[in-house]
Phi, psi and omega in degrees: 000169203259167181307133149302126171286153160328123161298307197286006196241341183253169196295161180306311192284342149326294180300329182303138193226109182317140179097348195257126192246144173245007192216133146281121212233147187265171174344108166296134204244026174236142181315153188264143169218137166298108174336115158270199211288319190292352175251021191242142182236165190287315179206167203245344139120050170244170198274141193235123201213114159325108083092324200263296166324295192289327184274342168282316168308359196249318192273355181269357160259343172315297165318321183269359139294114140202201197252189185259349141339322183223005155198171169300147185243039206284066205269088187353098195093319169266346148075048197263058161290158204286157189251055169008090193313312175353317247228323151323284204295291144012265186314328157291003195282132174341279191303005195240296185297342172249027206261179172231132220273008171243028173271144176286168207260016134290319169259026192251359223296311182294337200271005159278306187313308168302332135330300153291347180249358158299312191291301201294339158314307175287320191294321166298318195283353146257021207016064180248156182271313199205134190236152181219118173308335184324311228257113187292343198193182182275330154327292174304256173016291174299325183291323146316305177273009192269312183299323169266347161282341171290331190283340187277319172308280178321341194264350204239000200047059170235092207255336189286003187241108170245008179252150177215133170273123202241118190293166170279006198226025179262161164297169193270348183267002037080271166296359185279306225282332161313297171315319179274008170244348179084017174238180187235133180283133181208101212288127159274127148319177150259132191257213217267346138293014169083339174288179165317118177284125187277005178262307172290338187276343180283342168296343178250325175327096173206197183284350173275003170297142177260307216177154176238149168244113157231140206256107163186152024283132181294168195288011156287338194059056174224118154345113174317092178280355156258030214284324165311318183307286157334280166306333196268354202254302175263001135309340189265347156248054151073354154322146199254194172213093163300171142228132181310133134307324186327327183245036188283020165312306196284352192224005178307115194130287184311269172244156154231168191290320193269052165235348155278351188115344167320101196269328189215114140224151183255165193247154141326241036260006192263336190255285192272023095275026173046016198286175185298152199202145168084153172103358157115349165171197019277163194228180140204163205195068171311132178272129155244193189199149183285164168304001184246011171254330179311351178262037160231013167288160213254116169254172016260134155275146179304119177231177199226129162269140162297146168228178194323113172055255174266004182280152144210182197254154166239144182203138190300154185216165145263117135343138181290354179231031166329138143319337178108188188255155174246024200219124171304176193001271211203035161083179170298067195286001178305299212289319179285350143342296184281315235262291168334307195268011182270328165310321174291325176278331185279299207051176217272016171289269188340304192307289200328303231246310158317287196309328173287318185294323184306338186244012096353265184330296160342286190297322154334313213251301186314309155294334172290311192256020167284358198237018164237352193201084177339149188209121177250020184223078222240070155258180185282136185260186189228191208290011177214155149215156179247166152219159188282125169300086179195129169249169202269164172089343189219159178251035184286144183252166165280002154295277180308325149297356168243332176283324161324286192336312187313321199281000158296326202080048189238165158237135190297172169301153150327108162269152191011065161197134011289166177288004210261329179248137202297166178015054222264140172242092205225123210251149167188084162295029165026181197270345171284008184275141187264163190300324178310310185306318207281345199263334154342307200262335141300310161351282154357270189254057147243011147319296184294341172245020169277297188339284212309327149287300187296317188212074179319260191353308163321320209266309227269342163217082183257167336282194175239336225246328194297157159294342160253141154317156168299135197260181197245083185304312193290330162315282177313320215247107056251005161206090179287162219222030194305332203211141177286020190271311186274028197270129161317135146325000000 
């Protein structure tokens, strides 16, 4: 007899049956006008399917995806941490979800208000003068800020500083985002504690410096330990000093930056105020800035006026030497929703008390597995550390210790980043995780460096358990599959 097929395996268009509706549509309740002829087809080749049909195919792919939703999510750097419903049902709320963003700005009053007080908020948790919500992502945020030290340079006729000093222990969009400002990146080493080497950055320090972008605690997931040294080096040649925000998960609380010497930084708002992350956004990535940078953040920004007896009004404004907007209307506010109301719900104990456990947690993990998996910067970390995928004696990699992790139920670490460590692992088990969890997942992997002596071969064709297999990635990325033309016979 022939095989049953798999339900779970065909396709919508497998299923299709003429004739067969998954939607009902109400009355058109607008004049009809005729299509013309020449934009029109016989048939548009989509699948004709039940209601019933399309929602089980949508969760059995939803199931094969995954998330920090269905599992640990220790994705180095990224900062994958749980998404609060609270911060959902908030952001879903009418008056929030539904204004449309040319509503005048009398009946919008709260959702300014929410705003202004979103900026006052970051400008404290970062000692910053002034913050602009605009900037869609964290990238954008660097790309923002870079666009304001030229403009700061330039207002001063100091046109000859195009270089920017970028550490090898930055983020990897760091030198992307120089090239899109139109400066050139000029990588500073680390020295053997992971920190900046401070004989090279004094040695690059010169009038052609714009600016240092530093990312800290950094993708090592180690605190800058000269950081005062750092800033005072490149101030002393007329350099302004970002800061990356991405990893203010570990120091929120703790410290703030523009009280270190810190002239620009943009925050996460996907990583240290938990709002959704990954799938390409939604992202947002607010700039604060010290008072002599504030009049070039990118508006508009919310300033609050008097109003009638104790109310007072909000109302959008530009700096006067604005960079101009880096956001349509008024940046991502679905994201800056959530992120408020994550503030709101923590207040400034709870960050404090988010930051300590993440680098706990961190430091917890770090110590469990140095002594299966070399960590070669083996100080106390902040909220990640990396260590190398290699176990001794064997010829396992970190590619096979993170496609192994899948048939664990783990989603694996950051792989081979940063570039500074050969098979680099950058674990970053955030503040939301339980002790179960995290010691589960050592288990996990010294399950996994026993296999590689016994049974290499497990590792070397992980995962097992997943619906897709290991796949031949240099294959996929030099012959992409774009179109169904292009598909073997």
């Amino acid at each position: 007899m022939p095989a049953i097929p798999d339900q779970t395996e065909l396709t919508l268009y497998e299923l299709s049956v003429s004739g067969r509706r998954g939607v009902g549509l109400p009355e058109c309740d607008v004049a009809q006008t005729e299509l013309p002829a020449d934009r029109l087809r016989e048939t548009n080749g989509l699948p004709e399917v039940s209601q019933l049909d399309i929602v089980r195919h949508y969760l059995r792919l939803s199931q094969r995806n995954f998330g920090v939703d269905s599992g640990f999510y220790p994705l180095g750097s990224c900062t994958m941490k749980y998404n609060p419903r609270v911060n959902e049902a908030l952001a879903q709320l009418p008056g929030f979800a539904d204004t449309h963003p040319l509503t005048p700005e009398a009946q919008v009053q709260g959702n300014l208000r929410l705003m202004y007080e979103m900026q006052e908020w970051l400008k404290e948790i970062g000692g910053f003068a002034a913050v602009s919500l605009q900037p869609a992502a964290g990238a954008q945020g660097e790309l923002t800020a870079l666009l304001m030290m030229r403009a700061y340079h330039a207002e001063r006729g100091d046109t000859k500083r195009t270089q920017v000093l970028v550490p090898d222990s930055a983020h990897g969009t760091n030198p992307a985002s120089c090239t899109m400002a139109g400066l050139a990146a000029l990588e500073i080493p680390s020295d053997a504690r992971g920190n900046i080497d401070l004989g090279a950055l004094r040695a690059a320090c010169d009038e052609s410096i714009i600016g240092l972008m530093l990312t800290n605690p950094n993708t090592l997931g180690l605190f800058e330990e000269n950081l005062e040294e750092v800033v005072a080096l490149v101030h002393a040649c007329g350099g302004l000093v970002y800061g990356d925000g991405a990893n203010m998960n570990a120091i929120t609380g703790v410290l703030r930056p523009g009280d270190h010497g810190i002239d620009l930084m943009h925050y996460n708002l996907h990583k240290t105020f938990s709002t959704p992350h990954g799938g390409g956004g939604p992202g947002a990535g607010p700039v604060g800035a010290v008072a002599s940078l504030a009049p070039y953040l990118p508006g508009p920004l919310i300033e609050r006026a008097p109003g009638v007896g104790a109310f007072h009004r909000y109302r959008r404004m530009t700096p006067a030497q604005s960079i101009g907007r880096m956001c349509t209307f008024l940046g991502n506010f679905a994201m800056i929703v959530r992120a408020y109301t994550y503030i709101r719900v923590h207040g400034a104990e709870g960050l404090l008390q988010n930051a300590l456990h993440a680098v706990l947690n961190a430091n917890y993990l770090r110590v469990k597995l140095r002594d299966t998996y070399p960590v070669p910067y083996d100080r106390p970390c902040m909220h990640e550390f990396v260590c190398q995928g290699v176990i001794e004696d064997t010829d396992a990699r970190a590619l096979d210790i993170s496609k192994r992790l899948l048939d664990y139920g783990f989603h694996p670490p950051t792989n081979y980043f940063p570039l500074t460590v050969p098979e680099a692992l950058m674990v970053e088990p955030t503040e939301t995780e339980s002790l179960q969890t995290l010691d589960a997942f050592v288990e996990a992997m010294q399950r996994i460096a026993v296999e590689a002596h016994a049974e290499p071969e497990v590792l070397h064709q992980a995962p097992h358990t997943t619906p897709v297999r290991r796949l031949d990635e240099v294959h996929a990325a030099r012959h992409l599959t774009l179109t169904e033309s292009d598909l073997d016979p």
